[in-house]
VMD Tcl script that builds the backbone (N, CA, C; Angstrom):
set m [mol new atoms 285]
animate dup $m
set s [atomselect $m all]
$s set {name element resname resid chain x y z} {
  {N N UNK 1 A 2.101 -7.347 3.174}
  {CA C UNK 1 A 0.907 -7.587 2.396}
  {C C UNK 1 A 0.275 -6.248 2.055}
  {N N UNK 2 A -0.477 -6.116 1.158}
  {CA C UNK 2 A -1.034 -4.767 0.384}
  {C C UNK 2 A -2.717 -5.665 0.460}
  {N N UNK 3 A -3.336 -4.279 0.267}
  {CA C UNK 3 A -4.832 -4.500 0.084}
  {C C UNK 3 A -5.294 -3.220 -0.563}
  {N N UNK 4 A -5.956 -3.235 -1.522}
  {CA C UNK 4 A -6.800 -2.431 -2.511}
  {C C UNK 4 A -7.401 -2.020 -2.583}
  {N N UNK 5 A -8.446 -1.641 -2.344}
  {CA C UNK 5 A -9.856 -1.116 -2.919}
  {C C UNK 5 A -10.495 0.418 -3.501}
  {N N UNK 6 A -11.420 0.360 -3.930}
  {CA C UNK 6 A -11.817 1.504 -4.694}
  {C C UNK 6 A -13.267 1.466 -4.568}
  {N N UNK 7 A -13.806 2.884 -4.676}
  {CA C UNK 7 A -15.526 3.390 -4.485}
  {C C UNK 7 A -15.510 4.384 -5.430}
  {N N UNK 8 A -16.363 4.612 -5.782}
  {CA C UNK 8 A -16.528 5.805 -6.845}
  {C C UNK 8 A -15.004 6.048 -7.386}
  {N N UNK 9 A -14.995 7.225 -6.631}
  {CA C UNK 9 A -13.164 7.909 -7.329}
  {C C UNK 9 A -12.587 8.224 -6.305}
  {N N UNK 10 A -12.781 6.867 -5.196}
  {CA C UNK 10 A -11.409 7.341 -4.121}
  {C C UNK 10 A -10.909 5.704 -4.376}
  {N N UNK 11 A -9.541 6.007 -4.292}
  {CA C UNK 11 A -8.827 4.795 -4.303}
  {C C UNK 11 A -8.038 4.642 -2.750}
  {N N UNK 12 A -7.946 3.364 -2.308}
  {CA C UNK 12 A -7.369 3.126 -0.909}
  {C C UNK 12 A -6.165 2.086 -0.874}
  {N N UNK 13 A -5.255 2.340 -0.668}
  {CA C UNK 13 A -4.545 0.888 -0.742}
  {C C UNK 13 A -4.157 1.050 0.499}
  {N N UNK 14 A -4.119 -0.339 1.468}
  {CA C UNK 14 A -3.513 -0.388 2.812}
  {C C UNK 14 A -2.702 -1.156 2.615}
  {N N UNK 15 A -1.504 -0.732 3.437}
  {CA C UNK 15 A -0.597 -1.755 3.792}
  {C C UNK 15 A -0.202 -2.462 4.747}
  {N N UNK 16 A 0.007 -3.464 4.900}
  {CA C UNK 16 A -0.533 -4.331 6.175}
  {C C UNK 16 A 0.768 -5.325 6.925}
  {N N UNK 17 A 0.686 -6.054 7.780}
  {CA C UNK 17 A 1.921 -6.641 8.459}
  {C C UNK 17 A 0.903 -7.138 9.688}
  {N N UNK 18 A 1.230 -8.509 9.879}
  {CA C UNK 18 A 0.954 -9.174 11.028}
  {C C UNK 18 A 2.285 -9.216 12.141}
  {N N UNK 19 A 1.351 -8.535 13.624}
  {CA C UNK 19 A 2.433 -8.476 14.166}
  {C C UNK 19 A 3.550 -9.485 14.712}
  {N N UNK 20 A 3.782 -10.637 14.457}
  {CA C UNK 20 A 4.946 -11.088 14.504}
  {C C UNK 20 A 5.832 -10.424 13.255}
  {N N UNK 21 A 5.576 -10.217 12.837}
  {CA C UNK 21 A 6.483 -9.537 11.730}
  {C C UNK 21 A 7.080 -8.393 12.495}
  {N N UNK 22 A 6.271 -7.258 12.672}
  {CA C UNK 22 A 6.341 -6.060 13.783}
  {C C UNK 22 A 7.036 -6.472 14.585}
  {N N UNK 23 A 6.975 -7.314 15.588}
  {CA C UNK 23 A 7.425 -7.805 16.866}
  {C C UNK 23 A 9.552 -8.017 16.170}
  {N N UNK 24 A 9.678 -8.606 15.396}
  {CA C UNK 24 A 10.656 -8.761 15.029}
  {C C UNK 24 A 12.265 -7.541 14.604}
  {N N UNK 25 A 11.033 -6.472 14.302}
  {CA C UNK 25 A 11.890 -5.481 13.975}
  {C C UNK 25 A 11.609 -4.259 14.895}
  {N N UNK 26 A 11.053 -4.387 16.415}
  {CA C UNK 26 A 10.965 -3.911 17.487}
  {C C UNK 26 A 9.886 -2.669 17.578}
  {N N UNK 27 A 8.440 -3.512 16.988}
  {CA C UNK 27 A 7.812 -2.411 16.621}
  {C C UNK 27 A 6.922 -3.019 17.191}
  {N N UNK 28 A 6.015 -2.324 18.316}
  {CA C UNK 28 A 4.834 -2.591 19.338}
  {C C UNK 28 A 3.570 -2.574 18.267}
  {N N UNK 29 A 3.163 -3.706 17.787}
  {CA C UNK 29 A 1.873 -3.896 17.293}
  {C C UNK 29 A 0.712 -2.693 17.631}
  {N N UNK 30 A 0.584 -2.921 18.821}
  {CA C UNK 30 A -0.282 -2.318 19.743}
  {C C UNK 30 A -0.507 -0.973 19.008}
  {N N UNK 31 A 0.746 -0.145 18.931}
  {CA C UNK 31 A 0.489 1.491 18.253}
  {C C UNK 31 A -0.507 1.331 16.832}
  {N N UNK 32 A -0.682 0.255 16.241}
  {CA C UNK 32 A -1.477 0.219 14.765}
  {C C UNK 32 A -3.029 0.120 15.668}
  {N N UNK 33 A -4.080 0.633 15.331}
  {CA C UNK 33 A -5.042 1.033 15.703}
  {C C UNK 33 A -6.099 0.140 14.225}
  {N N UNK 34 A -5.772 0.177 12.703}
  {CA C UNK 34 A -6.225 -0.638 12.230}
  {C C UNK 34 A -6.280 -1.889 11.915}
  {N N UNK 35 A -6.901 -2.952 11.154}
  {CA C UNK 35 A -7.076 -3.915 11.055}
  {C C UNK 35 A -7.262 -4.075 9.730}
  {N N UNK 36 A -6.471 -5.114 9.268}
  {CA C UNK 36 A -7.259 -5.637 7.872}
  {C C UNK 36 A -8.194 -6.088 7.360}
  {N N UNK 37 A -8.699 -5.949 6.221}
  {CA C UNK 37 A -10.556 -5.947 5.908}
  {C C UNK 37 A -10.510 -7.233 5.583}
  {N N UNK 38 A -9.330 -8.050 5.091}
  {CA C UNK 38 A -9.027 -9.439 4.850}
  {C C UNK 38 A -8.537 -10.519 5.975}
  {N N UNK 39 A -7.539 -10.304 6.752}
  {CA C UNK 39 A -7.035 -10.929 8.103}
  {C C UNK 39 A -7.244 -10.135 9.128}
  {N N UNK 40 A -8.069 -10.351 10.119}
  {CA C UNK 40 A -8.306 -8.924 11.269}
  {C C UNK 40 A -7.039 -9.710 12.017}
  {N N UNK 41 A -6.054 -10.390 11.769}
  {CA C UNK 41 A -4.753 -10.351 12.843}
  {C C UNK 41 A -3.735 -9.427 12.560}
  {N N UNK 42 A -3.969 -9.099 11.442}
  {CA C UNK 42 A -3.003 -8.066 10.350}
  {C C UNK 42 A -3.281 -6.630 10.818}
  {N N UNK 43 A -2.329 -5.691 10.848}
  {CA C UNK 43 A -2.506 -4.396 11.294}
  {C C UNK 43 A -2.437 -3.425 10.027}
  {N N UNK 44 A -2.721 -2.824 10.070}
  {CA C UNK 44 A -2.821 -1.715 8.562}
  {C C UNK 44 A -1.173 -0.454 8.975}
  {N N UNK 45 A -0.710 -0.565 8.572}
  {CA C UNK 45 A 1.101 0.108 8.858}
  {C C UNK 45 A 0.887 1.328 8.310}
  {N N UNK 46 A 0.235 1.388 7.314}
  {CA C UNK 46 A 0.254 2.326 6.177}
  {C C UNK 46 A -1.442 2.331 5.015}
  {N N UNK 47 A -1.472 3.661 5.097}
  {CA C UNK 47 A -2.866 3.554 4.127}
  {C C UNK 47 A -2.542 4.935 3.520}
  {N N UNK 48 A -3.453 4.621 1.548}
  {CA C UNK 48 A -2.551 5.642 0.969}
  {C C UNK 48 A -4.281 6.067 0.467}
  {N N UNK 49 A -4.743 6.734 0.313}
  {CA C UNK 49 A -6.035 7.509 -0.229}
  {C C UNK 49 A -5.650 8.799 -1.288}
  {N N UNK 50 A -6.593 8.517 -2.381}
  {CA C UNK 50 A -6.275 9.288 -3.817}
  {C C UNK 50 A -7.501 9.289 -3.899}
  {N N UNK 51 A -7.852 10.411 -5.308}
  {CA C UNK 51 A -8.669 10.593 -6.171}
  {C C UNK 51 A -8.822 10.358 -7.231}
  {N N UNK 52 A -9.555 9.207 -8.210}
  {CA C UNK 52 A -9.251 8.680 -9.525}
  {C C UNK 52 A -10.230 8.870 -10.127}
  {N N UNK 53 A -9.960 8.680 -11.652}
  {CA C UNK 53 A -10.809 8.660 -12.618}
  {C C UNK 53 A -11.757 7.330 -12.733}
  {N N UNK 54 A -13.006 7.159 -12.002}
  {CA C UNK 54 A -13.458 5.890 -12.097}
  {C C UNK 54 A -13.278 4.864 -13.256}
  {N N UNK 55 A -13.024 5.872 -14.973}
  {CA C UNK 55 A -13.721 5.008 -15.840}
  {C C UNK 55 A -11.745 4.755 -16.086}
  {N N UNK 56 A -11.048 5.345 -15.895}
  {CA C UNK 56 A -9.442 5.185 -16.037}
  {C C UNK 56 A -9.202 3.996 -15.353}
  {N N UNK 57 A -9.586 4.188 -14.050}
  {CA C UNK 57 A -9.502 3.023 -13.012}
  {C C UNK 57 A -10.039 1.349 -12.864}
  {N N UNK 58 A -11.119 1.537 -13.908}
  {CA C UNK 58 A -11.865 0.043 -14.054}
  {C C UNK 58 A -11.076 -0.281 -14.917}
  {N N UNK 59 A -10.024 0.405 -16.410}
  {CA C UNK 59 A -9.206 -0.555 -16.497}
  {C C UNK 59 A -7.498 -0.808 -16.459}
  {N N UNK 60 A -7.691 -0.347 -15.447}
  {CA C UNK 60 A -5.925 -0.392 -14.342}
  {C C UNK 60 A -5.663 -1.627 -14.409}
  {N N UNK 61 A -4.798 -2.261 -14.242}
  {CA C UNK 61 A -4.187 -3.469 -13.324}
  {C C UNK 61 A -4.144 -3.869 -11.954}
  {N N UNK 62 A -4.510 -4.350 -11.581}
  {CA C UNK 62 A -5.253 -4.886 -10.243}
  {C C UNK 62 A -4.154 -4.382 -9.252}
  {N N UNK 63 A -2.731 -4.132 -9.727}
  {CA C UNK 63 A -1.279 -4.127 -8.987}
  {C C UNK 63 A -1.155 -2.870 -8.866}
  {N N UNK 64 A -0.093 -2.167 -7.599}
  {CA C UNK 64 A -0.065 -1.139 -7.695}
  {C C UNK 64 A 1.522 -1.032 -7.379}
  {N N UNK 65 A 2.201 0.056 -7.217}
  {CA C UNK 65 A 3.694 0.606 -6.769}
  {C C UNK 65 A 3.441 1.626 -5.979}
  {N N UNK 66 A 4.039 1.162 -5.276}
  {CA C UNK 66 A 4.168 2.522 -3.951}
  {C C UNK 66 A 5.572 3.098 -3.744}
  {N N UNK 67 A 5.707 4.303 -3.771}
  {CA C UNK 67 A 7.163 4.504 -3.595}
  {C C UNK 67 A 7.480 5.578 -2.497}
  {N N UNK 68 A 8.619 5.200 -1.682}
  {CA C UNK 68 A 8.821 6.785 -0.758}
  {C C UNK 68 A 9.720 7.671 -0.915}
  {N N UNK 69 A 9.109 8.538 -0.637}
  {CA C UNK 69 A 9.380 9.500 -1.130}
  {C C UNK 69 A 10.234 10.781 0.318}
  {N N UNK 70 A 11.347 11.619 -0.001}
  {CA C UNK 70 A 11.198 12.055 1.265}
  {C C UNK 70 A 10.840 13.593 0.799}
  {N N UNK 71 A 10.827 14.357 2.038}
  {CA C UNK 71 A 9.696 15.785 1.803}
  {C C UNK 71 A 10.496 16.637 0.702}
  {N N UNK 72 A 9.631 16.791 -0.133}
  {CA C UNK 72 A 10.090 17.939 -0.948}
  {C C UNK 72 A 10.625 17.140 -2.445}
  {N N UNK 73 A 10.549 15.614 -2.106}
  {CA C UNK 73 A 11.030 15.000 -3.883}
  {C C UNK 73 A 9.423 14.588 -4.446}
  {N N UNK 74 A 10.103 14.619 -5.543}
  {CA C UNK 74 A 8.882 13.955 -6.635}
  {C C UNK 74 A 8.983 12.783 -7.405}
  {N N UNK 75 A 8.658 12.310 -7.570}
  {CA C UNK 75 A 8.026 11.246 -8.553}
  {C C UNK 75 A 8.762 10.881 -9.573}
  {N N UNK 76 A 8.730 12.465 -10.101}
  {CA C UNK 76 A 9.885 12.558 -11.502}
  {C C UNK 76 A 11.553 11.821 -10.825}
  {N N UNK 77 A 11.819 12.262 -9.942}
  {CA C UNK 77 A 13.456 12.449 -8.801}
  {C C UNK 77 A 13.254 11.170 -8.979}
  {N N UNK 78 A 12.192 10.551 -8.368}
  {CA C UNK 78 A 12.224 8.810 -7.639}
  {C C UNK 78 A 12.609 8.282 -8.834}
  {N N UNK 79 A 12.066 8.450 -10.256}
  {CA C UNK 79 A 11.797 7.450 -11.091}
  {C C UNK 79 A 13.239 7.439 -11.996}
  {N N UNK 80 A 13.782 8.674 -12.049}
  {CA C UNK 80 A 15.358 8.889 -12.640}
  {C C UNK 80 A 16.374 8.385 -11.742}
  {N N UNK 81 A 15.984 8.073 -10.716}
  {CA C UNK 81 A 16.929 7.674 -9.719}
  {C C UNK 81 A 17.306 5.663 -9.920}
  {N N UNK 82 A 18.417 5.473 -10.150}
  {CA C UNK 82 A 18.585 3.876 -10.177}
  {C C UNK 82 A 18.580 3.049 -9.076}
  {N N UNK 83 A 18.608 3.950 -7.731}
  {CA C UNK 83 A 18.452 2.906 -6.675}
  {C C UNK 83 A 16.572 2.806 -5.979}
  {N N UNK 84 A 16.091 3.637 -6.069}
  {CA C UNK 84 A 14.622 3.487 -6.044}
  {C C UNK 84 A 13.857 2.485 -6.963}
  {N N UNK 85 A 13.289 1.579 -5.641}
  {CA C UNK 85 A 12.087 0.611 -6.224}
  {C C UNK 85 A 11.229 0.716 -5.284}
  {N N UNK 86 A 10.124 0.417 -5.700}
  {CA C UNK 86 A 8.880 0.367 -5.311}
  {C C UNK 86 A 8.175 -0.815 -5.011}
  {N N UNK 87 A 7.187 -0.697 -4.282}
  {CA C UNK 87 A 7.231 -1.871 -2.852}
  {C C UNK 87 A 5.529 -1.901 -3.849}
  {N N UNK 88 A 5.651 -2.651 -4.475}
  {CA C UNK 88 A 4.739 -3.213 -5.628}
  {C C UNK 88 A 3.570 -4.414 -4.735}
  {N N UNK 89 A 2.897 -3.928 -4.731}
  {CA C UNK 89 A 0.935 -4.563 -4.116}
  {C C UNK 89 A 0.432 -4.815 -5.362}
  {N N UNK 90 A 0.106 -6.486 -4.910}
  {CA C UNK 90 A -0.931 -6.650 -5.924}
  {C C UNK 90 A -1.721 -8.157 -5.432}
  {N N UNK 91 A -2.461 -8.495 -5.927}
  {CA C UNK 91 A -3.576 -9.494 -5.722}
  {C C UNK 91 A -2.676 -10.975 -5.464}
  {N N UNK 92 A -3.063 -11.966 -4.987}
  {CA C UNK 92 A -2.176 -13.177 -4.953}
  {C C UNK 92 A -2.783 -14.019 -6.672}
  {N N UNK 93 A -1.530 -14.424 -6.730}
  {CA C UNK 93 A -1.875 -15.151 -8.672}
  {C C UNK 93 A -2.536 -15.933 -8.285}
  {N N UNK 94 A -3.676 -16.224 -9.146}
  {CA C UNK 94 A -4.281 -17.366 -9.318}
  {C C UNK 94 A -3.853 -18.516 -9.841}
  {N N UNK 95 A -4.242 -19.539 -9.041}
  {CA C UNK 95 A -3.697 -20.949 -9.337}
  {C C UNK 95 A -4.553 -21.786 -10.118}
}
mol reanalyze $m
mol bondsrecalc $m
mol representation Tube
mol addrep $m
């Protein structure tokens, strides 16, 4: 699960996992220290903090892409590359 938010011109996206999920792929819950601002059973795995253009940002798409990266590649590398995808956060659709 992904979670979003934004203040002025910092943007936050957390990424999140309830630990039975964790538990499954032999990962002690316990070491995550955060909580989700939406499910406090959910642990925060990952949190990504930027600097944005507020007035760019009000009209973004609610969705985001996250991609990893290892030390020393870029963005440009990831995106020419055909086996890189991105672990895409975004809001649940409305029904």
């Amino acid at each position: 699960m992904g979670e979003i938010s934004g203040c002025g011109d910092r943007l936050t996206v957390d990424v999140v996992a309830y630990p039975a999920a964790l538990k499954q792929v032999d990962v002690d819950p316990a070491r995550f220290l955060g909580r989700s601002s939406v499910d406090a059973e959910a642990v925060v795995v990952l949190r990504v903090e930027t600097r944005v253009d507020p007035q760019v940002f009000a009209r973004a798409d609610p969705g985001v892409a996250v991609f990893a990266l290892e030390p020393g590649q870029t963005l440009d590398d990831v995106l020419a590359c055909d086996e890189s995808w991105p672990i895409v956060i975004a809001p649940p659709l409305k029904r």
